[in-house]
C-alpha positions, -999 to 999 in steps of 0.1 A, spaced: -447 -173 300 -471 -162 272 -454 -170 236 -469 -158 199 -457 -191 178 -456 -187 142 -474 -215 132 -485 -235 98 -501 -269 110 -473 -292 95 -442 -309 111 -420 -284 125 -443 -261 138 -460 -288 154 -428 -298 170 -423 -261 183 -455 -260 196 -450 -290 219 -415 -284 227 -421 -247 240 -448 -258 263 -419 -285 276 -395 -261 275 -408 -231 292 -441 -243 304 -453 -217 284 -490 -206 269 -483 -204 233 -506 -184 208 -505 -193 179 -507 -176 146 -508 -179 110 -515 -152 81 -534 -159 51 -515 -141 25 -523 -161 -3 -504 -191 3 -534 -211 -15 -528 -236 16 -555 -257 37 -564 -235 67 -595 -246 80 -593 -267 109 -556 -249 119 -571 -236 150 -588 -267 164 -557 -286 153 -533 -262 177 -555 -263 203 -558 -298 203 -520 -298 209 -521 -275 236 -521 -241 223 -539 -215 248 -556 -199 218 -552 -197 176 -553 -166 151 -557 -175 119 -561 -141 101 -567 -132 61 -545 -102 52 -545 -107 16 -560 -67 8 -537 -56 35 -505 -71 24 -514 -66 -15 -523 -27 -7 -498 -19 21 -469 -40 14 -470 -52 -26 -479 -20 -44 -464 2 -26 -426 -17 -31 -437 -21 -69 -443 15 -68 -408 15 -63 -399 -10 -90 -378 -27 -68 -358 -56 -78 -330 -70 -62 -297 -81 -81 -314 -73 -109 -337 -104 -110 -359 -113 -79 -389 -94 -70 -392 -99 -34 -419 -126 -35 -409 -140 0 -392 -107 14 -420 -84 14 -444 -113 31 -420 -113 61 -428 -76 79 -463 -79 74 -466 -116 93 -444 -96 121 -460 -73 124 -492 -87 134 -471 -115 156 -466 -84 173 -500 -66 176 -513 -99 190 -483 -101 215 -495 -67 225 -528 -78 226 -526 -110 249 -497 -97 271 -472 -124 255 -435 -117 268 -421 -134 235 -424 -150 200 -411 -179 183 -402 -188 147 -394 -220 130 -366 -198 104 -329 -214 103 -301 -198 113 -286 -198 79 -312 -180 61 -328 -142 50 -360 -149 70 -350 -151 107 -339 -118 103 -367 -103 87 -390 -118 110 -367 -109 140 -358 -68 130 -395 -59 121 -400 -76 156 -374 -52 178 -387 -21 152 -425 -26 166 -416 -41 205 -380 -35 212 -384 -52 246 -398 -85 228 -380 -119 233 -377 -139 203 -370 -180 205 -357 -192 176 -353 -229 183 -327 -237 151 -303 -215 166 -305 -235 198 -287 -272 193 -281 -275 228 -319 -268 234 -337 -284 198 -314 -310 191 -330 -322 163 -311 -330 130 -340 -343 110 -378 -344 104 -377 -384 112 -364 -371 146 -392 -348 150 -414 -371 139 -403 -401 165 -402 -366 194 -439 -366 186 -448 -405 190 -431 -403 220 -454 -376 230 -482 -392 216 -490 -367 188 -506 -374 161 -485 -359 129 -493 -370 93 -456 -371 74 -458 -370 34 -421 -379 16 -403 -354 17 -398 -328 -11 -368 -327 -33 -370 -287 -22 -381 -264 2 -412 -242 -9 -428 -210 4 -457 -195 -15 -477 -162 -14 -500 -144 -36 -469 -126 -52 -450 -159 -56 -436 -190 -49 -401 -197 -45 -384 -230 -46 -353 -239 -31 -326 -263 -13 -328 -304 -19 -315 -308 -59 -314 -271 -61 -287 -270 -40 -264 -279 -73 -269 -245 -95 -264 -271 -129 -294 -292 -122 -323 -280 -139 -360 -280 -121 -382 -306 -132 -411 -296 -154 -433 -307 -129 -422 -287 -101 -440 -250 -112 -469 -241 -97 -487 -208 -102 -475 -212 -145 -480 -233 -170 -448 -252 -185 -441 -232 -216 -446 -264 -237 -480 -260 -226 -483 -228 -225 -514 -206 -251 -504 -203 -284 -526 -171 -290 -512 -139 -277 -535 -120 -248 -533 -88 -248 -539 -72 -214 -547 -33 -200 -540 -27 -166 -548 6 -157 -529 25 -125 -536 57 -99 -506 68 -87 -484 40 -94 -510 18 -77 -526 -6 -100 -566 -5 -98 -582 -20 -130 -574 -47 -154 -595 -48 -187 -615 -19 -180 -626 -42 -143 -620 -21 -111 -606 -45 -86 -598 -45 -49 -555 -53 -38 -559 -86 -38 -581 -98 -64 -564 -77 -89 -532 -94 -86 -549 -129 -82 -565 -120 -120 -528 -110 -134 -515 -146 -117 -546 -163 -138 -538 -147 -165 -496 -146 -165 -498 -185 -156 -521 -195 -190 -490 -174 -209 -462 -189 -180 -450 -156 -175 -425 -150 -144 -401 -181 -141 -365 -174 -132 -342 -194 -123 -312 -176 -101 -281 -175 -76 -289 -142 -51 -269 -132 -23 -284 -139 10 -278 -112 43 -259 -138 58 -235 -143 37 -237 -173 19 -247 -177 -22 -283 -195 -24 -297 -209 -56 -334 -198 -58 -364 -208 -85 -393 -181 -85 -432 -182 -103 -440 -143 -100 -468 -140 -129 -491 -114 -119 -461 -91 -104 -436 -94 -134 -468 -84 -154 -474 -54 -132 -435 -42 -129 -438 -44 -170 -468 -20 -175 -461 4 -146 -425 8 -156 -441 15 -196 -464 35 -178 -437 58 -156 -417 60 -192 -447 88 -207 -458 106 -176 -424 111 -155 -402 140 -153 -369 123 -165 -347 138 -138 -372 122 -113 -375 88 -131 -333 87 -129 -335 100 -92 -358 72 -80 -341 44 -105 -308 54 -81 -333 45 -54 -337 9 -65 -303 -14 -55 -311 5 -16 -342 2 -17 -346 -33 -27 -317 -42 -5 -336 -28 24 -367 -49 16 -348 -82 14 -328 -78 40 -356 -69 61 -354 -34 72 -392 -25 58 -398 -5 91 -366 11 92 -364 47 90 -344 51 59 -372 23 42 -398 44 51 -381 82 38 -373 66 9 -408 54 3 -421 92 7 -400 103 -20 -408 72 -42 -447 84 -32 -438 117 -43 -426 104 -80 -456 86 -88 -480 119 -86 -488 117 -118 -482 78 -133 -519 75 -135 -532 55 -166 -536 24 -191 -510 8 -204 -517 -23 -230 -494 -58 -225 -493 -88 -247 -489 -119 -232 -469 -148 -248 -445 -175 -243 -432 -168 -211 -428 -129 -225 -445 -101 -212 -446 -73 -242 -455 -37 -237 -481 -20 -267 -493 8 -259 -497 31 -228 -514 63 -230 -518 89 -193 -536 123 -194 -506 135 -174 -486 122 -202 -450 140 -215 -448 128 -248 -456 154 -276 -453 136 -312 -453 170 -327 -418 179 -306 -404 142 -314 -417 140 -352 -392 135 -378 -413 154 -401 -423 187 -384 -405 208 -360 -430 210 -329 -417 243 -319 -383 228 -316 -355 251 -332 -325 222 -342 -300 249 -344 -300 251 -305 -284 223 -305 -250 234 -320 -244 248 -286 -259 224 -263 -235 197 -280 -204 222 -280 -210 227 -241 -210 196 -234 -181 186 -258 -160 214 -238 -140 189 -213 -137 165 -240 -121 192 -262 -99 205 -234 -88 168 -226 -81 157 -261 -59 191 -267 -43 184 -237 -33 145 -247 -20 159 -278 1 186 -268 18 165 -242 
């Protein structure tokens, strides 16, 4: 049996990697994605194949995922509950995705993941999965006690001395963290209790606001289509672009927060989130959509948002209804080409100016001091339309 073995180098995917060659006498393939996680990857490959992987991918997707995964959901401005950008969501179909291409490629009847059974990620890793290779098999090991019956790393770590594999153990964390160019979450250990604040020293991709400049930087980000391309006049490729707005957004320690989202299994889970760079760009594109989109358009894809991000977080990106949705959201951002100019300070990220040759704002047709072509008397009727029902209801109420 040939298995694709999502794999990082550290404890638990060590672990897997041993236990499926015991387990199934399988050839595992291992793979990990570079999307940014700002993690050690050189030597990964001669590490798993030193314990006893057939082969190793290590592959750098960081245009890719910014270009085909980020942009197009911030094109979207999708936010779920009202809060969390999708830092660790959107990374999920993309890592997937290519577990699958290189299933396809080596002939591998399954894949494995190290996700629990309690959380988002198993089945974002596991629907993208059946979407692209509906015969795959997929091991997940945590939902398999009878099989992985391990309750803690100091049991995986003694399953590996008895094995005689080597495995370097730090102390562990006081909470669970995934990073990726768009983010990096924090969460279980003394998150767990929603009243305990995270220590100052936990944040990683911002500054502590007590350290954070004390001069305002302003910033221009300029956008095609909804897709951001320049910052500061600079054309930049996917990646780098948002890696300049994370430089930037960390100096100012924009993008904390701090909340209690509702996971697809169920269950309430208290997350912490650094997204600098992307709560910059959801700023300045939705500043940007304000001057150069139709308004029955802009409301039309804002009732898109709750399904949309909903779809991304609960990963169905390759679902049908993801997909239609994203050729309408496509459709809406024709025109949301231009600048728009951001101040960064204290944690706060403050629009100043926009300006977009496809803009619809005429200060002649809004000035308080000339009409613009813009006869006010139309308005007695418009209002006494729209006043009708109101006018009928309140008669009514009286009468009866």
């Amino acid at each position: 049996m040939k298995v694709v073995l999502a794999y990082s180098g550290g404890l638990d995917t060590t672990v897997l990697l041993t236990w499926l060659q015991e387990k199934y006498n399988a050839e595992v393939i291992c793979y990990c994605s570079n999307v940014g996680q700002e993690e050690e990857l050189d030597g990964l490959e001669e590490k798993a194949l030193k314990h006893g992987a057939v082969k190793c991918y290590v592959d750098d997707v960081q245009d890719e995922f910014a270009a085909e995964y980020i942009y197009p959901m911030m094109q979207a401005n999708a936010i779920y509950e009202g809060t969390y950008l999708l830092g660790t969501s959107i990374a999920r179909p993309l890592i997937a995705k290519r577990m699958i291409d290189i299933a396809n490629a080596e002939g591998a009847e399954a894949i494995c993941h190290g996700a629990t059974g309690k959380g988002n990620d198993q089945v974002r890793f596991e629907l993208t999965a059946y979407a692209l290779k509906p015969d795959i098999k997929v091991i997940a090991p945590w939902r398999m006690p009878e099989d992985f019956p391990f309750e803690g790393r100091m049991d995986m770590v003694k399953y590996l001395e008895e094995r005689g594999v080597p495995t370097t153990v730090s102390a562990a964390k006081p909470y669970s963290m995934d990073r990726n160019m768009l983010h990096i979450s924090f969460e279980g250990g003394i998150l767990e209790d929603p009243w305990n604040e995270p220590d100052e020293d936990m944040w990683c991709m911002t500054k502590p606001l007590s350290q954070a400049a004390d001069e305002a930087e302003y910033v221009e980000i300029s956008f095609e289509k909804g897709i951001p391309v320049a910052v500061n006049g600079e054309k930049l490729g996917a990646a780098a672009l948002l890696k300049k707005l994370n430089a930037l957004g960390c100096e100012h320690a924009v993008g904390r927060i701090d909340i209690v989202e509702n996971r697809f299994t169920g269950m309430k889970d208290r997350g912490v989130y650094e997204t600098p760079g992307g709560t910059i760009l959801q700023a300045a594109h939705r500043a940007l959509e304000s001057i150069c989109m139709d308004r029955e358009v802009m409301h039309l894809r804002d009732s898109f948002i709750p399904k949309y991000a909903e779809l991304v977080y609960n990963g169905f990106w390759f679902a049908p209804e993801r997909e239609m949705l994203q050729a309408a959201i496509v459709q809406s951002q024709e025109t949301v080409t231009g600048d728009v100019r951001v101040k960064l300070y204290k944690g706060g990220v403050h629009v100043c100016g926009r300006k977009s040759p496809y803009s619809l704002y005429s200060p002649e047709l809004v000035s308080f001091d000339e009409a613009g072509g813009y006869d006010q008397s139309d308005a007695t009727g418009f209002i006494k339309l729209n006043a009708l029902r109101l006018r009928v209801l309140a008669t009514m109420k009286k009468e009866s």
